[in-house]
C-alpha positions in Angstrom: -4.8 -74.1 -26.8 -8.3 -74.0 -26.7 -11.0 -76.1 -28.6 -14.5 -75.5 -29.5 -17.0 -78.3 -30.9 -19.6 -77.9 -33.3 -22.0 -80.6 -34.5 -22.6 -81.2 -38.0 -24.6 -84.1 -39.6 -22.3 -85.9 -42.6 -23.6 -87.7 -45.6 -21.2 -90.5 -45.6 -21.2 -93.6 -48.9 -22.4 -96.1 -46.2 -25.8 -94.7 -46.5 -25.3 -96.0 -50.2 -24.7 -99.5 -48.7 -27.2 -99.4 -45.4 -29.1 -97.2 -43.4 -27.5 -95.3 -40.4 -28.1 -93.3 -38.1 -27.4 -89.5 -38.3 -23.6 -89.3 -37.1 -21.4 -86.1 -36.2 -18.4 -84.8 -36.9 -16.7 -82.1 -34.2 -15.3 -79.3 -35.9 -12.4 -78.2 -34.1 -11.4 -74.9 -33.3 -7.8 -74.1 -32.5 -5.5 -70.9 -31.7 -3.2 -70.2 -34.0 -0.1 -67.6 -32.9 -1.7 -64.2 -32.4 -1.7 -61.3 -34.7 1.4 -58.7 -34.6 -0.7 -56.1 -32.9 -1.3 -56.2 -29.4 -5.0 -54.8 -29.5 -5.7 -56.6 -33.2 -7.3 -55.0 -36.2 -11.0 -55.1 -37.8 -10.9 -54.5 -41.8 -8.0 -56.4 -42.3 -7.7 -57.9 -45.9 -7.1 -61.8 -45.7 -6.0 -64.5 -47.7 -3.0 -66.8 -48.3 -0.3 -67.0 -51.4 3.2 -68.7 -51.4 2.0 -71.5 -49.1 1.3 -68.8 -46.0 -1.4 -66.9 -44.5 -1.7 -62.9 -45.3 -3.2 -60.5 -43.2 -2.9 -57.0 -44.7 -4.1 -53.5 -43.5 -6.9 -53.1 -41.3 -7.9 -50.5 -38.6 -8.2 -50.2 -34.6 -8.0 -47.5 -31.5 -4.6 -47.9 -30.6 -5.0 -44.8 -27.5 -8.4 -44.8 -26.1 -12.3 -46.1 -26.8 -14.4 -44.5 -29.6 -16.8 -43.4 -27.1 -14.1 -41.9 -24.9 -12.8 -39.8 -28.1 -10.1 -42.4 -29.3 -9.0 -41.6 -32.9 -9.4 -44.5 -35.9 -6.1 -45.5 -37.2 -5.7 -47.4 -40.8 -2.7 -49.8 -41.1 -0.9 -50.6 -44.2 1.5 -53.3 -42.5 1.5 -57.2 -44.3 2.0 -60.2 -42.2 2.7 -63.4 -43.3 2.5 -66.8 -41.0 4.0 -69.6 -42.9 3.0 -73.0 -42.7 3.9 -74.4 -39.0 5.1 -71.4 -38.1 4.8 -70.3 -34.4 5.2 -66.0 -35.1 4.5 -63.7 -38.1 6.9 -62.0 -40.2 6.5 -58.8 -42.2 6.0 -59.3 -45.4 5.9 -55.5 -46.9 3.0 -52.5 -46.9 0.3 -51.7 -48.7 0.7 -48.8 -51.1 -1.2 -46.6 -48.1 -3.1 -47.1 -45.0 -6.6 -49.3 -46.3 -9.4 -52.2 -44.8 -13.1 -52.7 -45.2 -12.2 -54.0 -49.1 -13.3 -57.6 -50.0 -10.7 -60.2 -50.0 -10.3 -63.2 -52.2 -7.9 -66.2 -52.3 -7.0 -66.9 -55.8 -4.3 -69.9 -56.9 -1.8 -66.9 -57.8 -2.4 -65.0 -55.0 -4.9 -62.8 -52.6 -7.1 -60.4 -54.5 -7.7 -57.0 -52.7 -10.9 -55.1 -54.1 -11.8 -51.6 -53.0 -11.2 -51.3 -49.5 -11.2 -47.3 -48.0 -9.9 -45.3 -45.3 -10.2 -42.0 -43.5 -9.4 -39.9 -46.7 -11.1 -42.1 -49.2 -12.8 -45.0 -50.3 -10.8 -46.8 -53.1 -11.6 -48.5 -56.7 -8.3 -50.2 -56.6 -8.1 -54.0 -57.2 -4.5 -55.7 -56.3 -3.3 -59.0 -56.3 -0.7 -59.6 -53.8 1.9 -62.6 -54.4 4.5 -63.5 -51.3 6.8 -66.4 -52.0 8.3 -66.6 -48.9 10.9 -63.7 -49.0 9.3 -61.1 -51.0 6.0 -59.0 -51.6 5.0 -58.1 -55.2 1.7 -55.9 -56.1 0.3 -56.5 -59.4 -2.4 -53.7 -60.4 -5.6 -55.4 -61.6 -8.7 -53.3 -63.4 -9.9 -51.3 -60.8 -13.9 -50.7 -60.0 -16.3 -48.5 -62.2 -16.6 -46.7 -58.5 -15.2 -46.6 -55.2 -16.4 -49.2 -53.2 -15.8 -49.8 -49.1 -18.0 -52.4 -46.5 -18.3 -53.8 -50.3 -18.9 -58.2 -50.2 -18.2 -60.6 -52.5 -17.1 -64.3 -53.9 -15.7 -66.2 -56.3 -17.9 -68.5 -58.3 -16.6 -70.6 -61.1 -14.2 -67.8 -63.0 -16.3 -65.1 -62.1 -15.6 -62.8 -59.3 -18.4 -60.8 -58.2 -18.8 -57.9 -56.1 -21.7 -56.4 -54.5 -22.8 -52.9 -52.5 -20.8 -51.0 -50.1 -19.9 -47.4 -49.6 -18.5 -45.2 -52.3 -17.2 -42.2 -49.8 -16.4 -42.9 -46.0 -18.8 -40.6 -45.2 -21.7 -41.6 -47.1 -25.4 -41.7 -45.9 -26.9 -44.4 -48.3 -25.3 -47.7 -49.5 -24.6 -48.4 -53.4 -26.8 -50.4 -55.5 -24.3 -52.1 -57.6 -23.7 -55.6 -58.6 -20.1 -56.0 -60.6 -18.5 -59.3 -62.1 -15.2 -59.6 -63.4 -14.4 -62.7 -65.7 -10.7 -63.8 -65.2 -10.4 -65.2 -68.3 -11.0 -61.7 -70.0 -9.5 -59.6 -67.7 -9.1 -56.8 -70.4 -13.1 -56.4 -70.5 -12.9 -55.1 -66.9 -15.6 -54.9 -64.3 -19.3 -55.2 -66.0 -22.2 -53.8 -64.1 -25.0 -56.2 -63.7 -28.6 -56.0 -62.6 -28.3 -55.1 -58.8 -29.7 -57.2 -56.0 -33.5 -56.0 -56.1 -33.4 -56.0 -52.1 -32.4 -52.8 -50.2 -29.0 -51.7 -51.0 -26.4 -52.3 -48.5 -23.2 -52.9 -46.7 -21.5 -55.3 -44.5 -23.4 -58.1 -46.1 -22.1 -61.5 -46.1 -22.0 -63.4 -49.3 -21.1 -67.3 -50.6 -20.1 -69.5 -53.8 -22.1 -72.5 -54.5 -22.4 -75.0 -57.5 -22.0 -71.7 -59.6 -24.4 -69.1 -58.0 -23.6 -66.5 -55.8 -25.7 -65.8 -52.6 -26.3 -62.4 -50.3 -26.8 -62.8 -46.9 -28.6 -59.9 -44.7 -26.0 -56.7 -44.2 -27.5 -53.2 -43.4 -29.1 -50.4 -45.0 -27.9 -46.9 -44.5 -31.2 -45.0 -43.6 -31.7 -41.6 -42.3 -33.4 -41.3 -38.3 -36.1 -39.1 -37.3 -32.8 -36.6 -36.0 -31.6 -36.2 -39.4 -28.7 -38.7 -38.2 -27.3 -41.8 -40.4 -28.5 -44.8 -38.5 -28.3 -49.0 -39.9 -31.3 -51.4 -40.7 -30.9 -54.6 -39.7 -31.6 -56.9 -42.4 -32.0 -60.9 -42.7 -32.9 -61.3 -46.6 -31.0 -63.7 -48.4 -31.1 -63.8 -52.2 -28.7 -66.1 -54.9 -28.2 -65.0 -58.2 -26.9 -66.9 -61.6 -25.5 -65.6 -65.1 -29.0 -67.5 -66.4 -31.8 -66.8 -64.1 -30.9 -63.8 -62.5 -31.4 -63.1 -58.8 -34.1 -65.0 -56.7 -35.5 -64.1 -53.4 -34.5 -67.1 -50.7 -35.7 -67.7 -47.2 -35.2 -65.0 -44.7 -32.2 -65.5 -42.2 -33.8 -66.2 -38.6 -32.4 -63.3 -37.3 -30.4 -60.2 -38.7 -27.0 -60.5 -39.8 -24.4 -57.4 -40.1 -20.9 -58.1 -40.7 -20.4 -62.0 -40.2 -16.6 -63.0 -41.8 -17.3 -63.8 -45.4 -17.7 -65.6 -47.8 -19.4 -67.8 -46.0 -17.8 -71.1 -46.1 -19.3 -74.5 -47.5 -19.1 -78.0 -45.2 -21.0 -81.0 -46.0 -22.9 -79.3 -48.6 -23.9 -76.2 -46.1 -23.3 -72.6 -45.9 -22.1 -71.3 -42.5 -22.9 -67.6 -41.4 -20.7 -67.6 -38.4 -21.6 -65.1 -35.6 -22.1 -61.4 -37.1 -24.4 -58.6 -35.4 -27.7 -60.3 -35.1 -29.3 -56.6 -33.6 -30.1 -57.7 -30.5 -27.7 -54.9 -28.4 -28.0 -52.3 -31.1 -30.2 -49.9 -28.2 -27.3 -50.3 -25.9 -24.1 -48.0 -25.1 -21.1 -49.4 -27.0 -19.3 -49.6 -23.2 -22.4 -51.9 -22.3 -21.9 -53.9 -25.5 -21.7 -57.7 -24.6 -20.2 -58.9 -27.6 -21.1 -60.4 -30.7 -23.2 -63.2 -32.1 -21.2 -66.9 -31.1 -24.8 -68.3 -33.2 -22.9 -70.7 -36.4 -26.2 -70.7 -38.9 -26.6 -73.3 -41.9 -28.7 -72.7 -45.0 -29.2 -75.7 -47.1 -29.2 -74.4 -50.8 -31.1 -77.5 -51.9 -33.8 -77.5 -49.4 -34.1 -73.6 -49.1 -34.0 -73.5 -45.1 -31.9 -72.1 -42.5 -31.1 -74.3 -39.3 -29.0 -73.6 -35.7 -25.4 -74.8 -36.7 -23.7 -74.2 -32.8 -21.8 -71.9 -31.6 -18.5 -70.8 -32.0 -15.8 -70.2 -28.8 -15.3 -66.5 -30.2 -17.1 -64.1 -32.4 -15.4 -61.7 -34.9 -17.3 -59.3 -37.1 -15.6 -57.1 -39.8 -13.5 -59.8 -40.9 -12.9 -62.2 -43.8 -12.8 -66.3 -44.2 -9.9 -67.4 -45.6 -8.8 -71.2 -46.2 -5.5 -72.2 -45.9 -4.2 -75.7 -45.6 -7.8 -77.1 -45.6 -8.7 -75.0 -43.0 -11.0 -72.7 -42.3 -9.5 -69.2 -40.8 -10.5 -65.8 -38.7 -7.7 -64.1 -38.0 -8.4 -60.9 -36.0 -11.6 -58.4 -36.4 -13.7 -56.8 -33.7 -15.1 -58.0 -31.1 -17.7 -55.3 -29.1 -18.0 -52.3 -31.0 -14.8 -50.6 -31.5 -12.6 -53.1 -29.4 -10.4 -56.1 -31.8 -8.9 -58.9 -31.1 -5.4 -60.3 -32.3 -6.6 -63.9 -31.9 -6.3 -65.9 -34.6 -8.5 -69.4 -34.9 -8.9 -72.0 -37.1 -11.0 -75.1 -37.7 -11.7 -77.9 -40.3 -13.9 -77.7 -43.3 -14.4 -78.4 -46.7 -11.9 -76.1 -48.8 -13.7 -74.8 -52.6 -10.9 -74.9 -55.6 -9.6 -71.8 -56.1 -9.3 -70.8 -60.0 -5.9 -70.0 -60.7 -5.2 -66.1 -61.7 -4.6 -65.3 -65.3 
């Protein structure tokens, strides 16, 4: 097993009773048994219900490189680890082949919203329930549109979902901001006023003391070639049912595809890795991995610090937390090329609302 360290400075109720110095806290990482698949999956929804962790979906190259003409294939197998497990079980398939959709923990279960794959991008919105020994799929109201490389959170009752793709091969992003209340499910989907940044994908997004934040992503842009091409972007932006959106301190770098939401300890919110641009100009062969960069904005002060680094880097994946725990399991690792690993570390765990 192999462990990581990161530093991170803890507000403690003996600063209530005497001063003291700035202390530290390691946050662990840890292996967990690997993923099912013996080159891993990028897209893959995650999330936990019944006790265990979910991975669902997903895509890889299963043959040969992208650059060396190896064909994308979408997955629809569900794994479940259980708690102290050491290997994964199948726990069922999705109704088709699907990844790239946003992926929420609620108390009832994991939330899948939109998600695509080489056919189509989908409005569908499931909730997937596993209690140990069988899979059910509840249909939820699906999106006003499409959505794929979509991001979103959960904030209070609210979930919200913002951008992404509404065809696999579209050439410009969708400016769209939706919320669905759970506690008026039969409303649907509302469309709010969209983020007044670029419109984008593959952003990265957070839940804290009830606003919702967007972190950098990419804009779809057209190149001088008349090819689709990415811009990098680093704005970050919260919004809130009563003030609407507000601009927030840039990001110090780009950030494309970091796992998401972005997960909250001591008070922080942790953009961990992503594509921060740097090796965009070289060949994917050439491609030295990811971001291992951990980031933390501090809502109250409005400013981004260095967290650490992380042992690893995934992009294309999401956070889940299970069993106080924060968890990557699987996503890619250089540019088509994904890993089965799956790690975990401590951190502060938000309350799930439960599901109507």
């Amino acid at each position: 097993m192999f462990s990581g360290h990161l530093c991170l400075p803890i507000a403690t109720v003996l600063l209530l009773v005497a001063p003291a110095r700035p202390s530290c806290a390691a946050l662990n990482w840890e292996r967990l048994p690997d993923l099912p698949d013996r080159i891993g999956l990028a897209g893959s929804y995650v999330g936990v219900s019944g006790g265990a962790l979910l991975v669902a979906g997903g895509a890889n190259f299963p043959d040969k490189r992208p650059w060396d003409g190896g064909e994308k294939v979408w997955h629809d197998r569900i794994v479940a680890l259980a708690a102290d497990a050491t290997t994964w079980r199948d726990a069922g398939r999705l109704p088709e082949p699907a990844g790239y959709g946003v992926s929420l923990t609620l108390d009832d279960g994991l939330l899948l919203i939109g998600g695509g794959n080489a056919k189509r991008n989908f409005p569908e919105v499931r909730l997937l329930r596993w209690d140990g020994r069988a899979l059910a799929i509840q249909a939820w109201p699906p999106l006003p549109r499409p959505l794929a490389l979509a991001a979103g959170a959960i904030v209070g009752r609210t979930v919200y979902v913002a951008g992404g793709i509404d065809q696999p091969d579209a050439r410009r992003a969708q400016r769209v901001f939706y919320a669905l209340d759970l506690d008026a499910m039969a409303a649907g989907w509302r469309a709010l006023e969209p983020c007044p940044g670029a419109e984008r994908i593959l952003a990265t997004t957070a839940a804290h003391d009830g606003a919702f934040y967007l972190f950098g992503g990419a804009r779809l842009v057209t190149d001088a070639a008349g090819a689709s091409a990415r811009e990098q972007l680093r704005d970050a932006w919260r919004y809130t049912p009563a003030a609407g959106w507000k601009r927030l301190a840039d990001l110090p770098h780009s950030v494309v595809a970091a796992p998401s939401p972005a997960p909250e300890v001591g008070g922080k919110l942790l953009i961990l890795g992503g594509d921060d641009g740097t090796q965009v100009d070289l060949p994917p062969a050439a491609h030295r991995g990811f971001s291992h960069d951990v980031l933390a904005y501090d809502p109250a002060a409005d400013r981004w610090s260095r967290f650490g680094e992380m042992p690893f880097s995934f992009v294309t994946t999401p956070v889940a937390h299970w069993r106080g725990r924060i968890v990557l399991a699987g996503g890619e690792i250089h540019p088509g090329i994904r890993s089965p690993a799956v790690w975990r570390t401590t951190a502060k765990q938000t309350p799930r609302p439960p599901a109507p």
